[in-house]
N, C-alpha and C positions, 0 to 999 in steps of 0.2 A: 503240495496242494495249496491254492490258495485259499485267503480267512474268507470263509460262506456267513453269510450274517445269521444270526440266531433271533431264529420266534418266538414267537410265544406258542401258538397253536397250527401245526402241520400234517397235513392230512396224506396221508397213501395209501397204498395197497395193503392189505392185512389179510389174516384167517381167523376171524375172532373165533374161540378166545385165546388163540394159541399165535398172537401176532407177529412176537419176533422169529418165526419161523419165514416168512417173505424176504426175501431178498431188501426189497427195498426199507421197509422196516428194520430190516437189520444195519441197512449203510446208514439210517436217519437216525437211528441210536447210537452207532458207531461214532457217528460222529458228530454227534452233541449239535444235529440243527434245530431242536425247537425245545422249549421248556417243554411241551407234552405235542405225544408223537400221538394222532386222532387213526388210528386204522379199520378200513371200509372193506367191503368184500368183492369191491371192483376199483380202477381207476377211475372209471366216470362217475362212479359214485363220490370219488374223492374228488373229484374235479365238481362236483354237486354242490359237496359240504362250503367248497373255496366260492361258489359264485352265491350260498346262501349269507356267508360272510361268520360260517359259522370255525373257520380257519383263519390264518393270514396267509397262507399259503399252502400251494399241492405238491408231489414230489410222484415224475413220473422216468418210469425206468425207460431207457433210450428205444430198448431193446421190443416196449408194448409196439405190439403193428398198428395201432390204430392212436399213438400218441401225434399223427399226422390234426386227426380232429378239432385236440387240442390248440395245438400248432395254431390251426387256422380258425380258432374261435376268435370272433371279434370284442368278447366280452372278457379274451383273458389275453397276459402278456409272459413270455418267455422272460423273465429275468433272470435266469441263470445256469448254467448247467455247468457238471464238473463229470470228472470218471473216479470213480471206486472199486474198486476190487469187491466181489461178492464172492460168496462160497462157492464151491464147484459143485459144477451141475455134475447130477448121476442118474446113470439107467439101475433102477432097484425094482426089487420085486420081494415080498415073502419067501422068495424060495431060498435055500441054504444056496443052490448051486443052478447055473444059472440053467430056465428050464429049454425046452427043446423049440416049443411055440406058443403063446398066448392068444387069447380069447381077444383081447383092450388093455393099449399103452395111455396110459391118462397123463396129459401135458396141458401146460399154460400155453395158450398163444405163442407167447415170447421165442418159447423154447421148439416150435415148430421147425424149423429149419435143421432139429436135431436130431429127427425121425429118422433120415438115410442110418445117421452113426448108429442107429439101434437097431435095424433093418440088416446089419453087417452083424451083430450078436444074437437076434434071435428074431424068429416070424412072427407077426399080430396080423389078425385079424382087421381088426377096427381101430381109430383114435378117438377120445372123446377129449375136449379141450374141457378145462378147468379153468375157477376164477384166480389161482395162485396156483405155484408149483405145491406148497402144500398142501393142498387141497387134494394131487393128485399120486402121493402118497396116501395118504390118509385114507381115500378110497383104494388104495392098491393093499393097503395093508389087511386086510379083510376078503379080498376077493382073490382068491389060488390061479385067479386064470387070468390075470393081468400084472403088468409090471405098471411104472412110473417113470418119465422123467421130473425130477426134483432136484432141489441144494442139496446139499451134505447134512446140513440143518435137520430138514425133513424126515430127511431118510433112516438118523439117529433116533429123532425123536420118535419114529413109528415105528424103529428095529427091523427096518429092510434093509436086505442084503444089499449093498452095493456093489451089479455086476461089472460096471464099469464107470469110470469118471470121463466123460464126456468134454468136459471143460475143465481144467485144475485151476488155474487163475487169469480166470476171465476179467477184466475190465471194462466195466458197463459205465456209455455214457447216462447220464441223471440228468433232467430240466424241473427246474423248478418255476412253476406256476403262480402268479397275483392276479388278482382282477386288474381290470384294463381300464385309468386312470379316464374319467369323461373329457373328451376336448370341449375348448369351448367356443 
């Protein structure tokens, strides 16, 4: 991988207060890009904090559908992007074994295109998307009639069963956001 230059202050996606459960939170401590990691409860909220100048930079997973926005804001610049290895994604639920159908499968955006693979393990009802994969644990871990897509992360931390790993070692690209230098 090549050397990523280190900040001082970088803003992503998080679950306050349980941050390093997000994917992207975990590859921005992994791998040592900021003296302090600032984590928000959306991307555009972290793409916020960068245009208040309250960052030096944002950090957005390849994989958000809507990092197109970014992309094309005239107020911010693509300086960088790399790939990392995240935790593998899992279909988990509270149950010991996996159950027969579910009420709501709670998933990140990101993770949308992951629905069929669960749809092959068990029936849901409904999706509700969430602002992080943790998130959508966290709500599964309480609620008997729904599962989650989540990391491995998550799913440990809120003692859901993982019925299946979905992704083992996915490789996500990562871009890293700066405000967009005034011309003159």
């Amino acid at each position: 991988m090549k050397n990523l230059k280190n900040f001082i202050k970088l803003s992503t996606l998080g679950d306050p207060p349980i941050n390093q459960l997000t994917s992207s939170y975990y590859v921005a401590e992994k791998l040592g890009l900021a003296e302090q990691i600032l984590a928000y409860k959306s991307f555009e909220e972290a793409i916020e904090a960068l245009k208040q100048s309250h960052v030096d930079v944002a950090l957005v997973a390849g994989a958000y559908p809507n990092i197109r926005n970014f992309i094309m804001d005239i107020d911010l610049t693509c300086t960088d992007s790399f790939i990392a290895q995240i935790p593998p994604l899992v279909f988990c639920s509270a149950h010991t074994v996996v159950p027969k159908k579910l009420k709501t499968l709670y998933l990140h955006p990101a993770t949308l295109s992951l629905q069929d693979d669960v749809r092959k393990i068990v029936n849901y009802t409904d999706s509700v998307q969430t602002q992080a994969t943790s998130a959508a644990a966290c709500l599964a871990k309480d609620d008997l009639e729904s599962g989650a897509i989540c990391n491995q992360l998550a799913a440990d931390y809120y003692n859901l069963k993982s019925h299946a790993i979905l992704r083992s070692e996915l490789r996500m690209p990562f871009v890293l956001f700066e405000r967009a230098k005034l011309s003159s």
